[in-house]
C-alpha positions as CSV (number, residue, x, y, z in Angstrom):
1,X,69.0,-105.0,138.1
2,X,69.6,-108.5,138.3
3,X,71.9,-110.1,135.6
4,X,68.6,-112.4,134.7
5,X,67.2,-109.1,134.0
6,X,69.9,-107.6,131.8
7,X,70.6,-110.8,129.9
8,X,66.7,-110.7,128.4
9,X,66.8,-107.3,127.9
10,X,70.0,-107.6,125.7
11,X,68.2,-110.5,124.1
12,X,65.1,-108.2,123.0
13,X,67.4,-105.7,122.2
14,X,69.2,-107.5,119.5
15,X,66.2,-109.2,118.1
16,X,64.5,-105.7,117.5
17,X,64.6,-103.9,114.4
18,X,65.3,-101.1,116.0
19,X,68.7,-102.5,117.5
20,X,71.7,-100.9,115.3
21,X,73.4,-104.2,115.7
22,X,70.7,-106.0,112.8
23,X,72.7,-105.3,109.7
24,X,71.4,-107.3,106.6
25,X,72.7,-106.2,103.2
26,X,70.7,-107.0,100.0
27,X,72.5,-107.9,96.5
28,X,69.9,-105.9,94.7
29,X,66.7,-103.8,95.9
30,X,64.3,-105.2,93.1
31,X,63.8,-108.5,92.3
32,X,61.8,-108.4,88.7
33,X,60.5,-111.7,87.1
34,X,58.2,-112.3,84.2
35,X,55.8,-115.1,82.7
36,X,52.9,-116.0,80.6
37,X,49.5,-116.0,82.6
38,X,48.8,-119.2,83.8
39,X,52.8,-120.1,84.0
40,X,55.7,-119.7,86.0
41,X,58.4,-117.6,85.8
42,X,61.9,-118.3,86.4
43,X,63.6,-118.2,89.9
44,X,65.4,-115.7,91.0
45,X,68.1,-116.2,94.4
46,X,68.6,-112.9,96.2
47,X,71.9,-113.4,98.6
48,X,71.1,-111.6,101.8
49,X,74.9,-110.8,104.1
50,X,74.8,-110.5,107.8
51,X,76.9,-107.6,108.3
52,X,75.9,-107.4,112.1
53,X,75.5,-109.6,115.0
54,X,74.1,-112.7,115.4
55,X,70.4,-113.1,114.5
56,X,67.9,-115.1,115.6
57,X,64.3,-115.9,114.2
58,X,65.0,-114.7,110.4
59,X,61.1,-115.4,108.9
60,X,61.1,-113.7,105.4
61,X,57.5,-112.9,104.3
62,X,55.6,-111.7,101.4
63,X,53.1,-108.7,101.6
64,X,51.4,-106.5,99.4
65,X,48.2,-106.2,97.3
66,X,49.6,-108.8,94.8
67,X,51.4,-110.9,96.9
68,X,49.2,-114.1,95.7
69,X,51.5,-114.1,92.7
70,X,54.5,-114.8,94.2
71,X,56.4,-117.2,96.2
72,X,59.4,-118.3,98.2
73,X,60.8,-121.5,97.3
74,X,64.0,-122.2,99.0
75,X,64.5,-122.8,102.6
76,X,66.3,-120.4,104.5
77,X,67.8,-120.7,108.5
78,X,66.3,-118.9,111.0
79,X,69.6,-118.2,113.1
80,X,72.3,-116.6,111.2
81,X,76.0,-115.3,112.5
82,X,78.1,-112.7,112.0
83,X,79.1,-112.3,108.5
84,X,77.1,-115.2,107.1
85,X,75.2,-115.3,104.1
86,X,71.8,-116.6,102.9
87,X,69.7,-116.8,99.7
88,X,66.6,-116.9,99.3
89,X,64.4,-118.1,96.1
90,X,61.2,-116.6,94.6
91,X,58.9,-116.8,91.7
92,X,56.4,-115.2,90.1
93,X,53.0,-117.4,89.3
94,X,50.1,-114.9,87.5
95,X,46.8,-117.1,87.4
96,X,45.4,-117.3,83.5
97,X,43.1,-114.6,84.3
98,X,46.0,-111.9,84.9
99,X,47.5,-109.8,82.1
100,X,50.0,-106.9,83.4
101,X,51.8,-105.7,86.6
102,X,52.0,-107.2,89.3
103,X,53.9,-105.8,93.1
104,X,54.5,-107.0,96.2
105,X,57.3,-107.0,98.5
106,X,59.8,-109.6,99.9
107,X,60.0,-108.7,103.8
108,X,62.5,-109.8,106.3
109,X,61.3,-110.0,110.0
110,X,63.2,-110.2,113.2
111,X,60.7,-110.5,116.0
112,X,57.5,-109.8,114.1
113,X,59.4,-106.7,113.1
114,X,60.7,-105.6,109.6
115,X,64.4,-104.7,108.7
116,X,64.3,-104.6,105.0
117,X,62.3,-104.7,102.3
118,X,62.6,-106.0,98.8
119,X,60.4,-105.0,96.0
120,X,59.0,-108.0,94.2
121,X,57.9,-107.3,90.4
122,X,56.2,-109.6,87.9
123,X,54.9,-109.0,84.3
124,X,52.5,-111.0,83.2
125,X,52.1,-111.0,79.2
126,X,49.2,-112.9,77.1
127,X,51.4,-115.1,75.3
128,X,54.3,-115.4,72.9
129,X,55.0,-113.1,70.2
130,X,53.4,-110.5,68.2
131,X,50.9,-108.5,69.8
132,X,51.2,-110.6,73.0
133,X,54.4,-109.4,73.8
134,X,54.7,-106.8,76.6
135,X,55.6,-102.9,75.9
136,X,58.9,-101.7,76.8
137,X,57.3,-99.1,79.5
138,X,55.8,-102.8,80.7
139,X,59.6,-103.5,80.9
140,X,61.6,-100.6,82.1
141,X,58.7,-100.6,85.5
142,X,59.2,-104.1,86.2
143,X,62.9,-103.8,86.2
144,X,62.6,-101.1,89.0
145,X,63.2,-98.0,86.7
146,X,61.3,-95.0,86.1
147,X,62.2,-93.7,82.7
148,X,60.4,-91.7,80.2
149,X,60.5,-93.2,76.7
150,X,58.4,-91.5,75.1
151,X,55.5,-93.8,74.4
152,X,53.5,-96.4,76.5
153,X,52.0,-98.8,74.0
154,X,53.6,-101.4,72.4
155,X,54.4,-99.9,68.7
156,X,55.6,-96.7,68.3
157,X,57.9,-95.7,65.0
158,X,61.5,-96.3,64.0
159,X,62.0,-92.8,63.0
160,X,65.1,-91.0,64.8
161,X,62.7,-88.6,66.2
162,X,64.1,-88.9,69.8
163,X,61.3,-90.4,72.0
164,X,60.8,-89.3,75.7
165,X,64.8,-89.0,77.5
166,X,66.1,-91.2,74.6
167,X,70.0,-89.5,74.1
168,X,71.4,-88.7,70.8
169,X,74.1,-91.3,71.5
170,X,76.9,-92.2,68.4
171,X,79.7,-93.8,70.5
172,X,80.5,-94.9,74.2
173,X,83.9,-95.4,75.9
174,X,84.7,-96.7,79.1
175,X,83.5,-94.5,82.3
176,X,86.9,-95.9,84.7
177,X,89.0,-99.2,85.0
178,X,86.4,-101.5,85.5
179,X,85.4,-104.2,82.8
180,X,82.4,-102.9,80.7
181,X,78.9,-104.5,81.5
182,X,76.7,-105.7,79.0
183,X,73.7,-107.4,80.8
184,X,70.5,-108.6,79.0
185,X,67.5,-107.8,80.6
186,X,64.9,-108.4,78.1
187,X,64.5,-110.3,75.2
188,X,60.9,-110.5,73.2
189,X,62.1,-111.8,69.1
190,X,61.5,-114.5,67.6
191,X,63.3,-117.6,68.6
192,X,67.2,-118.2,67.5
193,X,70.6,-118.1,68.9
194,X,71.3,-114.4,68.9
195,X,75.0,-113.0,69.3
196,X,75.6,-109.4,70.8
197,X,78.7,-107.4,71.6
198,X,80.4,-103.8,70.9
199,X,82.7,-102.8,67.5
200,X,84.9,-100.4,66.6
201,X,85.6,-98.3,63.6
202,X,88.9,-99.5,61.4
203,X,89.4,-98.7,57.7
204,X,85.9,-96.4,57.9
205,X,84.3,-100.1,58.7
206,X,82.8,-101.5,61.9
207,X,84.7,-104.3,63.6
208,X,82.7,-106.8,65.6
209,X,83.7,-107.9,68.7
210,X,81.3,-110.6,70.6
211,X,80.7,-110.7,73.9
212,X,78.0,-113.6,74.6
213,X,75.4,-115.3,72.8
214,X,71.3,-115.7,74.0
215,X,69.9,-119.2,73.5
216,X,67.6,-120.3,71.6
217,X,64.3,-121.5,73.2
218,X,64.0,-125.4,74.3
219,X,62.7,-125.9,77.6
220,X,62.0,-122.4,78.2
221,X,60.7,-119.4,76.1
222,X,64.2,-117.5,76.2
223,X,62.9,-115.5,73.4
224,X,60.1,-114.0,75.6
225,X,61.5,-113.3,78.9
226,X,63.3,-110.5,81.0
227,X,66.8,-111.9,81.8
228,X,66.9,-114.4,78.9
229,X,69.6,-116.9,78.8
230,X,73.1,-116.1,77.9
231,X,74.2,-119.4,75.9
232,X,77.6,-119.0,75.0
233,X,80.6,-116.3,76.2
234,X,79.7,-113.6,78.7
235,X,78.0,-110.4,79.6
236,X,81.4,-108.1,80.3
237,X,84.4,-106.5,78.6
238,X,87.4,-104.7,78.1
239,X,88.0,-102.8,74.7
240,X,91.8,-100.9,73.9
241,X,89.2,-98.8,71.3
242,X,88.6,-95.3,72.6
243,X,85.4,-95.9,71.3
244,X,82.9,-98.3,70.6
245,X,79.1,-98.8,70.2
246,X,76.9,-102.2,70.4
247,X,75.3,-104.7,68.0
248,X,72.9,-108.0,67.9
249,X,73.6,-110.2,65.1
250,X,69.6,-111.9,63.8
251,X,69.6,-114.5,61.1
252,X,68.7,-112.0,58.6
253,X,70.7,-108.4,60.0
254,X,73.3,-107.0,62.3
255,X,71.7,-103.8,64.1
256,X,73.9,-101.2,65.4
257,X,73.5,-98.8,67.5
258,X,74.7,-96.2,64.8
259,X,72.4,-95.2,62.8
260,X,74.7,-94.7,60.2
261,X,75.9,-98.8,60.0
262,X,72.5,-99.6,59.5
263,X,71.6,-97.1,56.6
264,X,75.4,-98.4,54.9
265,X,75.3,-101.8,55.5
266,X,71.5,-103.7,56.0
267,X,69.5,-100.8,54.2
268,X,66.0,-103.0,53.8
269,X,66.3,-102.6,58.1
270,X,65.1,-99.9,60.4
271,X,67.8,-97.3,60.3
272,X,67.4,-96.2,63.6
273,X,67.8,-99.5,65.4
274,X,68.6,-98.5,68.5
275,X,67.1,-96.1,71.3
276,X,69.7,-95.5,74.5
277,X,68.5,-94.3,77.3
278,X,70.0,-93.0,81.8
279,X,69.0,-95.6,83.9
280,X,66.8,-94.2,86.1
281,X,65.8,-95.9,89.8
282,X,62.5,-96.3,91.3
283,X,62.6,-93.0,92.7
284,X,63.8,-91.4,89.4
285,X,67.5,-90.6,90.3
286,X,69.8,-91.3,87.8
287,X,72.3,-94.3,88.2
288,X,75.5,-93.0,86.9
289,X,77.6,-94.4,84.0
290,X,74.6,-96.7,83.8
291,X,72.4,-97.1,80.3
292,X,69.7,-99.4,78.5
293,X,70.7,-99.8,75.3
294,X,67.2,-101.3,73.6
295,X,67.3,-102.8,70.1
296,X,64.3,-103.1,67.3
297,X,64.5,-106.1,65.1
298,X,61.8,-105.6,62.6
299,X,59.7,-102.2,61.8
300,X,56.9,-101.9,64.8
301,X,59.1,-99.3,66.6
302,X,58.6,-101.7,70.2
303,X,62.5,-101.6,70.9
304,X,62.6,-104.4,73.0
305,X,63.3,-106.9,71.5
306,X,66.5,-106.9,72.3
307,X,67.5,-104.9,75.9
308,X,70.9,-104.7,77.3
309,X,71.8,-103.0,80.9
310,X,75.2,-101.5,80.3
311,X,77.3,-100.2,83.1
312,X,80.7,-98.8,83.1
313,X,80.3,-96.2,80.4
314,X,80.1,-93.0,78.7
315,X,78.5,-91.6,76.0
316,X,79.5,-89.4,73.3
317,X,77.4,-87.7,71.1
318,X,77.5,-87.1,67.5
319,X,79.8,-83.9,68.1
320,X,82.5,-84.9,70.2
């Protein structure tokens, strides 16, 4: 074999999917975005590392049956070493006439070949507010979950009946030595400045602790959205309380997720104002120490008005 030879086979070789040396590591394996029919979502950067060789010819693509919907933004290089990084940008875009789900997947070829995929999911709602607003099975699917909640519609009841895989959850604690997560996800209220955090219990009284604050709509509906806007603080913490549970502070309430706080302390409020439910992936395995922790602000029994993704915990049930 001459070394002209050997030199372009090693060339195919490493631009071939197949080649062992083509390493790219995803931050996340869903990208989820939502909108109002007819609008624009927000952007979301996914952050792609090279943990392989060299690579020639990136070309990410979009494919799928609604792959019309959505589209990359940022530019990206086509050659990228060892150990580099790149991000790439997306959106979601429904046209007025769309009202639901939409899927399609983010693909990154090498030589006309694929070596990874990214789900890409929107939710398109009619509008703002009231009935307009999407379900929170609209919401859990778009986030890349597959979790039973026990209804599919948009109202259900406040009732402490527990609803589909809900857990009869009265405290958490900290699952290891890592700072506690506590991630918005979804947000569909009415519009104000909302605080959110985790108390503890002192002198038979809960003791608020915040962690961040979600804006209050200007530019953008951050009332209506998944991943709404985290104004003021942060989305992570570390308590010396054994144990703690979580809270949204509204203009006219603080919810807790104990039922027994909101019977005590805001008694014209839904009682039960808080569902907890595993995080559950695509694929319905169960993501441990991992919870949605999914608020009700008024009495329709929707629950997502306010939903956090919190990591790094526990729970304990009423009798431990």
């Amino acid at each position: 074999m001459t070394q002209s030879i050997a030199s372009l086979l090693i060339a195919v070789c490493i631009l071939s999917s197949c080649s062992p040396k083509i390493k790219l590591k995803a931050q996340k394996q869903v990208v989820a975005l939502s909108a109002t029919k007819g609008e624009k979502s927000k952007v979301d950067t996914l952050v792609f590392l090279n943990s392989g060789k060299f690579i020639n010819s990136l070309q990410p693509e979009i494919a799928g049956a609604d792959a019309k919907y959505f589209t990359i933004l940022s530019e990206f290089p086509q050659r990228v070493n060892a150990k580099e990084s790149i991000a790439i940008t997306t959106q979601f875009h429904p046209d007025e006439n769309f009202v639901g789900l939409a899927n399609a997947q983010l693909l990154l070829n090498v030589a006309k070949d694929s070596v990874l995929t990214i789900a890409l999911n929107g939710m398109s709602t009619k509008g703002l507010e009231g009935k307009n607003e999407p379900p929170l099975a609209w919401v859990t699917k778009t986030l890349g979950y597959a979790i039973d909640l026990g209804w599919d519609g948009l109202a259900n009841h406040i009732r402490p009946d527990l609803q589909g895989e809900e857990l009869p959850v009265s405290l958490f604690r900290a699952s290891g030595k890592n700072a506690v997560e506590m991630i918005p996800v979804a947000r569909y209220s009415p519009a104000f400045e909302l605080p959110f955090g985790f108390y503890s219990v002192k002198n038979s009284l809960p003791v608020l602790q915040e962690v961040g604050v979600l804006a209050q709509s200007k530019t953008y509906p951050e009332h209506q959205t998944l991943f709404p806007k985290v104004e003021l603080g942060s989305t992570s913490f570390t308590s010396k309380s054994e144990a703690f549970g979580f809270y949204t502070t509204s203009p006219s309430h603080v919810a807790y997720s104990e039922d027994q706080w909101n019977k005590k302390l805001f008694k014209k409020n839904a009682a039960h104002a808080c569902r907890v439910y595993p995080v559950k992936n695509a694929q319905g395995v169960v993501l441990p120490n991992q919870f949605l922790v999914c608020f009700e602000e008024a009495f329709n029994g929707d629950y997502q008005d306010y939903v956090f993704l919190v990591k790094n915990v526990e729970v304990l049930k009423a009798n431990d």
